[in-house]
C-alpha positions as CSV (number, residue, x, y, z in Angstrom):
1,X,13.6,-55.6,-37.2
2,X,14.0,-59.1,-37.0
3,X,17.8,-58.6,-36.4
4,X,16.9,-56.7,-33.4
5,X,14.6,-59.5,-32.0
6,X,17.1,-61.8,-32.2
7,X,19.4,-59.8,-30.5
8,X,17.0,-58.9,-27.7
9,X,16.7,-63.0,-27.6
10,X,20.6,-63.6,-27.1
11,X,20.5,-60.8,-24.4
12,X,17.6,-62.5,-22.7
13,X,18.7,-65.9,-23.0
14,X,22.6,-64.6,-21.5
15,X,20.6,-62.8,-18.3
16,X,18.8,-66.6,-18.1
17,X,21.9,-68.4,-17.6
18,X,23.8,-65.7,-15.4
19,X,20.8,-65.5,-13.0
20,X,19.9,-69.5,-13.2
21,X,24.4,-69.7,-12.3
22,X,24.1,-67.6,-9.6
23,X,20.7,-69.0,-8.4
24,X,22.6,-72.1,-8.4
25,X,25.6,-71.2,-6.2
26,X,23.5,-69.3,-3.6
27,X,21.3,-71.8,-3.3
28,X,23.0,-73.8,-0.9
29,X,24.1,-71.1,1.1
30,X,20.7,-69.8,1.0
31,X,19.4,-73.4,2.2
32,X,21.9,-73.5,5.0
33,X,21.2,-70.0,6.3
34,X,17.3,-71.0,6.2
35,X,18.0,-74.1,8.4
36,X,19.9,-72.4,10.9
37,X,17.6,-69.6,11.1
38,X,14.8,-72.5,11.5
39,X,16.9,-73.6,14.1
40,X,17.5,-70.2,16.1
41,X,14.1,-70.0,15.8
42,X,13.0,-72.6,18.1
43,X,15.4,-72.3,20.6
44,X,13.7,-68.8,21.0
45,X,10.2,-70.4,21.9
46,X,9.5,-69.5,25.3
47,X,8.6,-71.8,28.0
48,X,5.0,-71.1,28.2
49,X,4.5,-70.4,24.0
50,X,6.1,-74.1,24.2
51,X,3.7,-75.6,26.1
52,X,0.7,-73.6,24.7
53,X,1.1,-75.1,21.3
54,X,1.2,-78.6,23.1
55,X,-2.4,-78.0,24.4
56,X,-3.0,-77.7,20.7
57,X,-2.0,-81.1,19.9
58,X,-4.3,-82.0,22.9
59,X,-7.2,-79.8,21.4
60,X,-6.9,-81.2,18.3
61,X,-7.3,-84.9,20.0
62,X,-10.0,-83.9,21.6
63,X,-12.0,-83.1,18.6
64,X,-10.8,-86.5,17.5
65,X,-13.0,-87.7,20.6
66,X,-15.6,-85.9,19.4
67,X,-15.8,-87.0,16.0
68,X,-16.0,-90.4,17.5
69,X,-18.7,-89.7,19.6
70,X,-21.1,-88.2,17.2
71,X,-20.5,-91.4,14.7
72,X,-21.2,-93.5,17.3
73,X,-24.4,-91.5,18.0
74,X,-24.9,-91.9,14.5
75,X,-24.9,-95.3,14.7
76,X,-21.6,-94.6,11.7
77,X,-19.3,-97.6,11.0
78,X,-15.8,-96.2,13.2
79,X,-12.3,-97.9,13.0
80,X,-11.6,-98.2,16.9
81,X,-7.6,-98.1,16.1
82,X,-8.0,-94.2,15.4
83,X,-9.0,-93.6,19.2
84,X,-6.3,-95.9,20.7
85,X,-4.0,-94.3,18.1
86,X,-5.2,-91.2,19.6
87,X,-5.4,-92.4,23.3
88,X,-1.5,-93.3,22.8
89,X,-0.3,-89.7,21.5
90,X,-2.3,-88.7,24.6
91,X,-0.5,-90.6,26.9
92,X,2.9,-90.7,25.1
93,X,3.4,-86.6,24.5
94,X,1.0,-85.2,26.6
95,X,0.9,-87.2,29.9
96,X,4.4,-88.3,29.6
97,X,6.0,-85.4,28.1
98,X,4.1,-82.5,28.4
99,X,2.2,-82.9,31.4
100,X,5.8,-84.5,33.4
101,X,7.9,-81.0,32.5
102,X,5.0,-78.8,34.1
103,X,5.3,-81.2,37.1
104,X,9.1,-81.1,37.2
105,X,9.6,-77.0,36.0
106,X,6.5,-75.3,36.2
107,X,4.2,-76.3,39.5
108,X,7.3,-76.3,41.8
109,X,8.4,-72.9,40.9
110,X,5.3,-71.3,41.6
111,X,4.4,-73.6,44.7
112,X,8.2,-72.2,46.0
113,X,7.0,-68.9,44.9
114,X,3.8,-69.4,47.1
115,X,1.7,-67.9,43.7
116,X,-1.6,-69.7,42.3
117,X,-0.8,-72.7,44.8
118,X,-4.4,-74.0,44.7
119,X,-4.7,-73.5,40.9
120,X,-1.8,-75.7,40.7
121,X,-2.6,-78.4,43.2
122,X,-6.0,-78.4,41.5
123,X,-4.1,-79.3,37.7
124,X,-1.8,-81.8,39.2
125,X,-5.0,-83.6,40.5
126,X,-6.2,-83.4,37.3
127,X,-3.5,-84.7,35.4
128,X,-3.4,-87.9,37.7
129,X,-7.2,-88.3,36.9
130,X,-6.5,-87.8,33.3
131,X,-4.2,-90.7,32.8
132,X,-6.6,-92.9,35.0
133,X,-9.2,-92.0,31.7
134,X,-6.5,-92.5,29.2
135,X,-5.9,-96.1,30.5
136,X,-9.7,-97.0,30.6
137,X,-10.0,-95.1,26.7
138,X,-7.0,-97.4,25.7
139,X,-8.8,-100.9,27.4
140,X,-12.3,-99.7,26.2
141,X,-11.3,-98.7,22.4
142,X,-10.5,-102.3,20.7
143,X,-14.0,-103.5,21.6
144,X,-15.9,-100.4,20.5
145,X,-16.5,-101.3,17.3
146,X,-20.2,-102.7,17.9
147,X,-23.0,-101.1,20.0
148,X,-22.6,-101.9,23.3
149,X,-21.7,-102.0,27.3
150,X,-18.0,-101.6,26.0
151,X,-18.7,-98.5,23.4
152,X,-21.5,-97.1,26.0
153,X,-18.7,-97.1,28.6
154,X,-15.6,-95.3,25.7
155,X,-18.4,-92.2,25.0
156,X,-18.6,-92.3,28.8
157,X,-15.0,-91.9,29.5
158,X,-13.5,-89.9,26.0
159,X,-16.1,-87.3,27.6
160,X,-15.1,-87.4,30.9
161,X,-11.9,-86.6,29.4
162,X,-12.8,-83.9,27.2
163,X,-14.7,-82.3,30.4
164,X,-11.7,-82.1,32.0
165,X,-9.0,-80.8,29.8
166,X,-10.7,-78.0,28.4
167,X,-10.8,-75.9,31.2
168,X,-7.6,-77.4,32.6
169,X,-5.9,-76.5,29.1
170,X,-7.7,-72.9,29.6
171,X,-6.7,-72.1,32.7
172,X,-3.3,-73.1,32.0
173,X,-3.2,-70.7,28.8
174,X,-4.6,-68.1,30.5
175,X,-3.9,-67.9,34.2
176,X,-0.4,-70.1,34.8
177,X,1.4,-69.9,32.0
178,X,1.9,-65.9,31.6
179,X,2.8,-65.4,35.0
180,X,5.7,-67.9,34.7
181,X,8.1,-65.3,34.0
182,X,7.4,-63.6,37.1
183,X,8.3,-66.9,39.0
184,X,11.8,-67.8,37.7
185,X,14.6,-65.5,37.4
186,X,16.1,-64.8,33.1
187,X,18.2,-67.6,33.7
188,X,16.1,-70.0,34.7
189,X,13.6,-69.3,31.8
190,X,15.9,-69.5,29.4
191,X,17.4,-72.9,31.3
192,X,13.5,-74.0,30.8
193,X,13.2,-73.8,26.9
194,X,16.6,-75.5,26.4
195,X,15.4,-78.3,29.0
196,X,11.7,-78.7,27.2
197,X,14.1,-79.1,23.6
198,X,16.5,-81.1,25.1
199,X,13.8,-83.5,26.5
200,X,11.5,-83.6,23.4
201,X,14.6,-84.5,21.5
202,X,15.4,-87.3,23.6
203,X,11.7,-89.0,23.6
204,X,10.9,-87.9,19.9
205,X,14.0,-87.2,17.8
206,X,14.3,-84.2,16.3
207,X,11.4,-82.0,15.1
208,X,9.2,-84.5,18.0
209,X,6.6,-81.8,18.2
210,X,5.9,-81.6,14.0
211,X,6.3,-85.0,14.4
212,X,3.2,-85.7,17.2
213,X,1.5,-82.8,14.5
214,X,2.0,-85.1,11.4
215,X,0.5,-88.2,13.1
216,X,-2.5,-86.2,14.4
217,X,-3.2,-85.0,11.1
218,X,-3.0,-88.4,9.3
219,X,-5.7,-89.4,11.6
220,X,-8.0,-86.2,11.5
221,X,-7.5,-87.0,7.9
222,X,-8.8,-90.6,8.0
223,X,-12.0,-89.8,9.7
224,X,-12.6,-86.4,7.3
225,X,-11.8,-83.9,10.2
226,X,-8.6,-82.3,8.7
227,X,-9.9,-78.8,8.7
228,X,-11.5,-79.4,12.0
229,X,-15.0,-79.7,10.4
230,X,-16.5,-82.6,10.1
231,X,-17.6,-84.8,6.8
């Protein structure tokens, strides 16, 4: 009996190391066929599934504004350098990234197209009113700290800002962005994605958008909003 244990051991023990050997040799390969896979993967984000999850960064900076405002309210103690940190992503990848490639390659084609033309001159208008706000959020923020003129004007202004980009983000989702493909020929929405990557690259590096992610969520984290709840 025993014998026979120690014989179902060795056999065992001999599968362990063939299967750890082999786990070991495919593992690279494996690694390398998960990266480019990663890789085809977002080159086959669409155009508009692009810029959708870029109103999610914005969405989730909103409730950053939020979570500000109800401290305030509060009268909560409220480190001022989260909502210029905030404020910044705003204007770096939204305003400056995201909202510039819908002004360059998505408006145009549907003003050509002579589709939603009001819808779109009503969003570019609000863009340009947006980064008025973001420049008043970035001057007010420093001085916040304490109650006063300065604060009273931020909950003002992150609000004004809030009142504005949700619908404009909705409308976008919902009523421009699906109908893009029936603006643009294959070619050109293919041409799009590639130009969005190529773009992000070139402002953020590579992986820019789990980048802008990352530094959203170390915030969220710092003020106990990480599951979009707050404390």
């Amino acid at each position: 009996m025993i014998e026979e244990i120690d014989a179902s051991r060795r056999r065992f023990f001999q599968m362990l190391g063939t299967a750890v050997t082999v786990g070991g040799l495919m593992t690279p390969a494996v690694a390398q066929g998960s990266r480019e896979e990663a890789k085809k993967g977002r080159v086959k984000v669409t155009p508009p599934e692009d810029l959708m999850r870029e109103h999610g960064v914005l969405d989730r900076l909103l409730l950053i504004y939020e979570a500000a405002m109800r401290k305030f309210a509060g009268g909560e103690d409220f480190d001022p350098e989260i909502l210029t940190s905030s404020a910044l992503i705003v204007r770096d990848f939204i305003e400056n990234y995201h909202e510039k490639s819908e002004e360059e390659q998505v408006f145009p084609r549907f003003k050509k197209a002579g589709k939603m033309v009001d819808l779109v001159d009503y969003l570019l208008a609000q863009h340009l009113a947006g980064r008025v706000i973001t420049d008043a959020i970035l001057k007010l923020a420093p001085t916040s700290r304490k109650e006063g003129e300065d604060r009273r004007q931020l909950v003002s202004t992150m609000q004004a800002f809030i009142t504005i980009y949700r619908p404009h983000a909705a409308r976008e989702d919902t009523d421009l962005f699906p109908k893009l493909k029936d603006v643009v020929s294959p070619h050109e929405y293919d041409a799009m994605a590639e130009d969005f990557e190529k773009k992000e690259h070139a402002l953020f590096g590579d992986d820019g958008f789990e980048k802008m992610v990352n530094r959203v969520a170390t915030l969220e984290q710092a003020i106990g909003i990480q599951f979009g709840l707050p404390k």
